[in-house]
C-alpha positions as CSV (number, residue, x, y, z in Angstrom):
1,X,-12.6,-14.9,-31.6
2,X,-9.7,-17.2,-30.3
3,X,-7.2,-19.7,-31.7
4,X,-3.0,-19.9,-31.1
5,X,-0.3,-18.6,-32.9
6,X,2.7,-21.5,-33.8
7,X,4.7,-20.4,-30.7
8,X,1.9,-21.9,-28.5
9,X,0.5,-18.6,-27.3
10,X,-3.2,-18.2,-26.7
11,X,-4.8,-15.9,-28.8
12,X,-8.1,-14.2,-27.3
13,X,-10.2,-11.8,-28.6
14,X,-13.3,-9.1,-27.5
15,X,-14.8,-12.1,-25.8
16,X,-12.3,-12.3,-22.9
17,X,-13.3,-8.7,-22.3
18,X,-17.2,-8.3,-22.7
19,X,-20.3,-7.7,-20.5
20,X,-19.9,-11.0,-18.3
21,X,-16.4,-11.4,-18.7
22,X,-13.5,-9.5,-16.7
23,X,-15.1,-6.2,-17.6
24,X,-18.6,-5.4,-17.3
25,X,-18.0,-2.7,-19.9
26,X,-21.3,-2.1,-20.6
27,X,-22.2,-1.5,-16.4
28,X,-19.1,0.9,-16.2
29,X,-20.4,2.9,-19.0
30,X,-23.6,3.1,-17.2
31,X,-21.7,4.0,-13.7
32,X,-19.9,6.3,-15.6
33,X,-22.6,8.4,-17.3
34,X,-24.8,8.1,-13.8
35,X,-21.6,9.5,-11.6
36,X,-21.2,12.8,-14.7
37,X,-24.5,13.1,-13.7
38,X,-24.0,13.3,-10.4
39,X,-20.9,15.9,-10.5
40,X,-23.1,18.1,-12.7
41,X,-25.2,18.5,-9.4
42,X,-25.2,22.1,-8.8
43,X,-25.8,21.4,-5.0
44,X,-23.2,18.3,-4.9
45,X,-20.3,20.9,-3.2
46,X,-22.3,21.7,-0.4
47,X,-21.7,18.5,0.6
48,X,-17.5,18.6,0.6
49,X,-17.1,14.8,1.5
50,X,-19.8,13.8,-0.3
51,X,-18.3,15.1,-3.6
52,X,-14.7,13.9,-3.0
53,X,-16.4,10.5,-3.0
54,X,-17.9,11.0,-6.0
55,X,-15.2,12.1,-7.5
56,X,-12.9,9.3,-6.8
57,X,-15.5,6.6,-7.7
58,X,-15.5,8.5,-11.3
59,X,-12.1,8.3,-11.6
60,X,-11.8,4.8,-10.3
61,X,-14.7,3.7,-12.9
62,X,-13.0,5.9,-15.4
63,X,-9.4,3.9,-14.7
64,X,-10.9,0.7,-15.1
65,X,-12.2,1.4,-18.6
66,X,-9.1,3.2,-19.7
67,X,-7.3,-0.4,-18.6
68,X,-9.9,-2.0,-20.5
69,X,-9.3,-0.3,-24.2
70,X,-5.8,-0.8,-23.6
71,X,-5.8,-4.3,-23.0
72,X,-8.5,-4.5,-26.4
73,X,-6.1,-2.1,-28.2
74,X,-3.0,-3.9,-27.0
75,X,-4.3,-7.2,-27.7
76,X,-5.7,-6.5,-31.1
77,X,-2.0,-5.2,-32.1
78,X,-0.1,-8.5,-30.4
79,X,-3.2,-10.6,-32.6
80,X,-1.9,-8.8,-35.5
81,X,1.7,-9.0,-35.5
82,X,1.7,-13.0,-34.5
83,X,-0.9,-13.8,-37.0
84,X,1.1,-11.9,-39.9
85,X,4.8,-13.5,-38.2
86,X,3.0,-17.0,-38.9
87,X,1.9,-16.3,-42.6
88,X,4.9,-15.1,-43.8
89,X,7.2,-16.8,-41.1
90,X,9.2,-13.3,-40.3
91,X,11.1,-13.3,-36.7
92,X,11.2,-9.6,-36.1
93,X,7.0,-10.0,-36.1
94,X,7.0,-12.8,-33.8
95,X,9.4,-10.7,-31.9
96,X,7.3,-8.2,-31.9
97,X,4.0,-10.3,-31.2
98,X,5.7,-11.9,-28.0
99,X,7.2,-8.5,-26.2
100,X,3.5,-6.9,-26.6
101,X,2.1,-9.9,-25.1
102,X,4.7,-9.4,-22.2
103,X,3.3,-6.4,-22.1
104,X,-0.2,-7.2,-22.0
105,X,1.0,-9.4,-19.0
106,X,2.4,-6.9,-16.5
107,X,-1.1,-4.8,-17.3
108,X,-3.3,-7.5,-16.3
109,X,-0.9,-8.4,-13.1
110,X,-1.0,-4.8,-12.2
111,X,-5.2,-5.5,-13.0
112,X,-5.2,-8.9,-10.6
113,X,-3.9,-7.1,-7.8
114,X,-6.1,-4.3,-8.2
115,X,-9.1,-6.8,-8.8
116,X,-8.2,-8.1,-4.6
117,X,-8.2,-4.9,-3.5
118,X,-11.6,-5.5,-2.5
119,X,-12.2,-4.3,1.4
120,X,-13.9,-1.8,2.5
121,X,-11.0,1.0,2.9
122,X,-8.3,-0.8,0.4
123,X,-9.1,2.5,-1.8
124,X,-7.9,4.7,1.3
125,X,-4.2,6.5,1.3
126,X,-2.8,4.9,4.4
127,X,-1.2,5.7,7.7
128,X,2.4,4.1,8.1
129,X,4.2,3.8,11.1
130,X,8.0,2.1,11.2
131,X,9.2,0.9,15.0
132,X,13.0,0.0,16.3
133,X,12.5,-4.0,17.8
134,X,15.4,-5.6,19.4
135,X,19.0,-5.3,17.8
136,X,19.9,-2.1,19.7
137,X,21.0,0.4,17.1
138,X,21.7,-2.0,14.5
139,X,17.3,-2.0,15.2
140,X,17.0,1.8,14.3
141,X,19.7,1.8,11.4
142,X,17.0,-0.9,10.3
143,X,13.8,0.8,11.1
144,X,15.6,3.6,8.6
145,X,16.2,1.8,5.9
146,X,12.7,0.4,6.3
147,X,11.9,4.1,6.2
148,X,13.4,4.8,2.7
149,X,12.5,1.2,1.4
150,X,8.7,2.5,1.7
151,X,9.6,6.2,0.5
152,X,11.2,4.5,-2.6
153,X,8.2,2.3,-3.3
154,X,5.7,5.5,-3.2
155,X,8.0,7.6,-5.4
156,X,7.7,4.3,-8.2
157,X,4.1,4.7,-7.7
158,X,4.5,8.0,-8.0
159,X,1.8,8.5,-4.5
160,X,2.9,11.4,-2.3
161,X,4.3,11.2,1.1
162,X,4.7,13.6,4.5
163,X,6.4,12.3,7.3
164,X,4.5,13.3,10.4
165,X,6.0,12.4,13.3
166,X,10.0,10.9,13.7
167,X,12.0,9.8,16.4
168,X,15.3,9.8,16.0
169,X,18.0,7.6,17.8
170,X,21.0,8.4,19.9
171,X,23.8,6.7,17.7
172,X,22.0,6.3,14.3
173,X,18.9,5.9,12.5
174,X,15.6,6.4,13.9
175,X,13.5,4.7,17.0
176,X,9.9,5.3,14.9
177,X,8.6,7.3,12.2
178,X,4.6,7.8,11.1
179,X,4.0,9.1,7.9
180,X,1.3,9.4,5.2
181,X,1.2,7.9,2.3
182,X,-1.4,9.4,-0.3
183,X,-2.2,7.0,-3.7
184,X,-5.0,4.7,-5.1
185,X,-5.4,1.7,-2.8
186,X,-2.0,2.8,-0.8
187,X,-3.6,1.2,2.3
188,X,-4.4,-2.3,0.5
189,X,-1.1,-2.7,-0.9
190,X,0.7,-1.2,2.3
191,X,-1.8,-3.5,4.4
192,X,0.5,-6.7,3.2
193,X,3.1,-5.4,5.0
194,X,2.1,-5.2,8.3
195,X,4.3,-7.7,10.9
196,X,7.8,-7.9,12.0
197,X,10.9,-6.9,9.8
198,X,14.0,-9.0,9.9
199,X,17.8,-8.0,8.5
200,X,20.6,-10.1,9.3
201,X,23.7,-8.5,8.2
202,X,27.3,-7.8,9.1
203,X,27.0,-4.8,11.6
204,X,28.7,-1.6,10.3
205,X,28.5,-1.0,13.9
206,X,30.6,-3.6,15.4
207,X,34.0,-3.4,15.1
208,X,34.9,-7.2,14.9
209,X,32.6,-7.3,11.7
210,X,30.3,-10.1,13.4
211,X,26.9,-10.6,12.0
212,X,24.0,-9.3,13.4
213,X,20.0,-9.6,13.6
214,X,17.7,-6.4,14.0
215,X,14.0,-6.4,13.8
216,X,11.7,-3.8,13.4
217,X,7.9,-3.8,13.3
218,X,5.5,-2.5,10.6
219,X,1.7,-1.1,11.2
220,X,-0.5,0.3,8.4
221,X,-4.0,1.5,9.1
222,X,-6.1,3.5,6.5
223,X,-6.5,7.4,6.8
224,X,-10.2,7.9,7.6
225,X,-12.6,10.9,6.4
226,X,-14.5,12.9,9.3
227,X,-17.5,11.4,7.8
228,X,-16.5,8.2,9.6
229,X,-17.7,8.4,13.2
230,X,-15.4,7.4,15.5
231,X,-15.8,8.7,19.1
232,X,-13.2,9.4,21.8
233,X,-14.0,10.9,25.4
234,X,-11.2,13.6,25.8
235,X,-11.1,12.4,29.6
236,X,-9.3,9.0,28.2
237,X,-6.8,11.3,26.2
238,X,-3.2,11.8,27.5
239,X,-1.9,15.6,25.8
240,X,2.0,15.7,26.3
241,X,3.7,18.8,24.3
242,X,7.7,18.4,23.3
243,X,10.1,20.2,21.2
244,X,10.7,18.5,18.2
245,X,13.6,16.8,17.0
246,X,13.6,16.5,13.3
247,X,14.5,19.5,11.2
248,X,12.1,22.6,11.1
249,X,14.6,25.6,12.2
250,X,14.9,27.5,15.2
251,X,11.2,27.8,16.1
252,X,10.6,23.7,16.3
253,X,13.3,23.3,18.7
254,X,12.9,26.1,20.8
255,X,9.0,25.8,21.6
256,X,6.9,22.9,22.4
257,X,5.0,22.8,19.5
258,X,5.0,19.0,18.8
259,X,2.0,16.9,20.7
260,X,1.7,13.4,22.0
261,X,-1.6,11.5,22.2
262,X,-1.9,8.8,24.8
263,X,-5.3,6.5,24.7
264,X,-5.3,5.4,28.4
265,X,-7.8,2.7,28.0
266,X,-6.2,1.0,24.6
267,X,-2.3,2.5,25.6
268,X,-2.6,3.6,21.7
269,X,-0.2,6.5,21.4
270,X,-0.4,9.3,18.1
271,X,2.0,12.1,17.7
272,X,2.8,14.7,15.4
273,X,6.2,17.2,15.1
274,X,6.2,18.2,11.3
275,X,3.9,21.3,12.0
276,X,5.4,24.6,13.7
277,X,2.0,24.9,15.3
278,X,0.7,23.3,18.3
279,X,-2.8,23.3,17.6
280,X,-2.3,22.0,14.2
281,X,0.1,19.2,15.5
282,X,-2.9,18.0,17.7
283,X,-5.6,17.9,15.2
284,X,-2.8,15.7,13.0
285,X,-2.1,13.5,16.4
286,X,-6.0,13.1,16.5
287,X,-6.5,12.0,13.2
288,X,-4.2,9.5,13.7
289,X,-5.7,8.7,16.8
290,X,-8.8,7.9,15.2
291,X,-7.9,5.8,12.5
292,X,-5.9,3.7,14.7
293,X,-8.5,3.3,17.3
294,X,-11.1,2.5,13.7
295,X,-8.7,0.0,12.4
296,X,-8.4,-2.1,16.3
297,X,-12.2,-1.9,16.0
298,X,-12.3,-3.1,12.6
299,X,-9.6,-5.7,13.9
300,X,-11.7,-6.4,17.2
301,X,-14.6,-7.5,15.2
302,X,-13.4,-9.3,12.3
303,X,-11.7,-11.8,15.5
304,X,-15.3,-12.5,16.9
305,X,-15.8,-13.5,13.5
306,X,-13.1,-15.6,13.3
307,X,-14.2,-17.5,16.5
308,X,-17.8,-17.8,15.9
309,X,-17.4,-19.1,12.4
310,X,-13.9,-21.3,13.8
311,X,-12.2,-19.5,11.8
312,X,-8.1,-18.7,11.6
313,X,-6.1,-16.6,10.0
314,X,-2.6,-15.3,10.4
315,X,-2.0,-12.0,12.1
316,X,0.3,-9.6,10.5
317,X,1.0,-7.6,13.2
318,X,3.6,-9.0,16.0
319,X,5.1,-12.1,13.7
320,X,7.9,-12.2,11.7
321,X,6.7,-11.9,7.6
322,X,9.8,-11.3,6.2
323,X,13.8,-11.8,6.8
324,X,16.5,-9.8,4.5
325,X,19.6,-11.4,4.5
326,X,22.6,-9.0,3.5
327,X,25.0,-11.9,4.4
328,X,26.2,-14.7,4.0
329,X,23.9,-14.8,0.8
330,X,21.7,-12.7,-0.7
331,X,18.2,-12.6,-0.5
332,X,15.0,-11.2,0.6
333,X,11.8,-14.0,1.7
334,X,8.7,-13.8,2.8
335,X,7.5,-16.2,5.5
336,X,4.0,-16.0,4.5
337,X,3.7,-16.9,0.5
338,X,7.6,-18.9,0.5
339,X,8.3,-16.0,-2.4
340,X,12.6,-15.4,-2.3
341,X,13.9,-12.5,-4.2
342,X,18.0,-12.9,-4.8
343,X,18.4,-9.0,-5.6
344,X,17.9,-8.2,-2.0
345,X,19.2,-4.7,-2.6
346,X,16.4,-3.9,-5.5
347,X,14.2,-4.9,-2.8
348,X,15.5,-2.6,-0.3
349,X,15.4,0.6,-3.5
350,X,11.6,0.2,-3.1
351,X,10.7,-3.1,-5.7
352,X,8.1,-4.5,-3.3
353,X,5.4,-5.5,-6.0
354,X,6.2,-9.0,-6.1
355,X,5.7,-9.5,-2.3
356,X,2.8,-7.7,-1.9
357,X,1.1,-9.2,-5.1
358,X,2.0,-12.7,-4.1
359,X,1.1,-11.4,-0.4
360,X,-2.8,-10.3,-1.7
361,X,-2.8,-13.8,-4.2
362,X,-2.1,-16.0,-1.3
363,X,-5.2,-14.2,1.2
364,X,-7.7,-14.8,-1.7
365,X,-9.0,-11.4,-1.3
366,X,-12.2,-10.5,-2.5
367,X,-12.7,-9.1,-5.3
368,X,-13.5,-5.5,-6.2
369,X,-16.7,-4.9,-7.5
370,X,-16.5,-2.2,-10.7
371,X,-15.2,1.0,-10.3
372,X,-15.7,0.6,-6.6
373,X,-13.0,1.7,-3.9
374,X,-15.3,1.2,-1.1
């Protein structure tokens, strides 16, 4: 069923969301009953991985169908309250009608960025590492901020976070920072923001209040399983041990316990300081290792790609994507999709949905097939 209400808004019913339509609901509820099957395995946990993949394709095939009944439910109500607004011509309805369409439009935003999530490892909880560029410390008071921009974005996702590894500066803020960010599809919305960070700013650190440029750099890779196999020769491994810096009490700064990973062949370098123990630092260090030296493969061959099939496409990493401008005027833009935010400072609290849903719109990403993380 369809028509429009007298305000001009399109009205669409069950059809917009059948078998063949946005939602294959039918083919979920098939996925669905064929994955319970699965978990009732008996034998499924002798297989640890194996059942934590299970597991979150059930509950990824199980979010898409909760979205779908609450679009139907939503949209059934909206239906209801314009269609009785225009028969007895009442503006609290049509009030009413047009905020749960509003409504029903942030949902299926939230549903079109999920819908590009569509790679491989988009699904994965991501590795994020923050680096100081040029602007001296005006670079690490930026990287920082940077630091608690993403922390404030995770908490409105409500996705957990560790920091694992931080550097920090001589005068103020911090030279780098790794940390872990654990959510559905952390990596593929934290993947849009890969590439050089730029503030421009009066200094708090200059005392003749001149304006200033800082950059820092932004890498994102996705936090493998150990059922991917990624192999490094411990003969092209560098092991440095350090005392840590960060806070942890007495023990962290009186032993070495925090370890330094150096891949001699690639110069890749993984470290880890938020564990009192040495050994556990290391395996953290390696497990960064190998998702970073994954993700340059991954990287590595999607170029060859790219130049057998003449094709190009922007790199994130090592270009400027975005300037945050703190004065004269206020505003935050990205270089990539033209998108300019005026409320620079709800940027900086964590509000980064708009970029990275513009970010994801303007790659064309492919789309997800059904209940599937990858």
């Amino acid at each position: 069923m369809s028509g429009s209400s007298p305000t001009g808004f399109a009205i669409c019913g069950d059809d917009s969301t059948s078998s063949g339509g946005v939602f294959d609901v039918a083919g979920l509820r098939r996925q669905l009953e064929e994955l319970e099957g699965e978990m009732a395995r008996p034998d499924l946990w002798d297989d640890a991985e194996a059942a934590q993949a299970v597991g979150r394709k059930k509950n990824a095939v199980e979010a898409e169908l909760t979205l779908h009944d609450r679009l139907e439910s939503g949209l059934d109500d909206a239906e209801a309250s314009l269609e009785l607004a225009e028969e007895e011509r009442d503006a609290s309805l049509l009030a009413e009608g047009i905020a749960q369409c509003n409504e029903l439009e942030g949902v299926l935003e939230q549903a079109e960025v999920q819908q590009l999530l569509g790679g491989e490892y988009d699904g994965s909880d991501a590795l994020l590492s923050i680096n100081s560029g040029a602007g001296g410390t005006d670079a690490c008071d930026w990287a920082e901020m940077l630091l608690r921009m993403y922390l404030r974005w995770a908490e409105r996702h409500e996705f957990k976070t560790e920091i694992l590894d931080i550097q920090e500066a001589e005068e103020a803020g911090i030279r780098g920072v790794t940390l872990r960010i654990e959510g559905e599809y952390a990596y593929g919305y934290l993947n849009t923001e890969q590439g050089v960070h730029r503030l421009v700013r009066i200094s708090p650190f200059d005392s003749n209040a001149r304006r200033h440029t800082a950059f820092a750099s932004v890498t994102a890779v996705p936090e493998i399983d150990d059922a991917v196999e990624v192999e490094i020769d411990e003969s092209d491994l560098r092991v440095d041990t350090y005392r840590a810096s960060g806070a942890g009490g007495q023990h962290v700064n009186k032993t070495d316990s925090a370890v330094r990973l150096t891949h001699i062949p690639t110069g890749m370098v993984a470290q880890c300081q938020n564990e009192r123990s040495q050994h556990k630092n290391r395996a953290t260090a390696m497990k960064i290792m190998r998702a970073k030296l994954f993700e340059l493969e991954r990287q590595q061959q999607q170029a060859k790609v790219e130049e057998l099939t003449g094709e190009k496409r922007e790199i994130g990493f090592g270009s400027q994507i975005r300037s945050y401008t703190l004065h004269p005027q206020q505003r935050a833009k990205d270089h990539r999709t033209d998108l300019e935010i005026g409320n620079v400072e709800g940027v900086l609290d964590g509000d980064l949905d708009a970029f990275i849903r513009a970010t994801l719109l303007s790659q064309g990403g492919q789309v997800a097939p059904a209940g599937g993380k990858g």
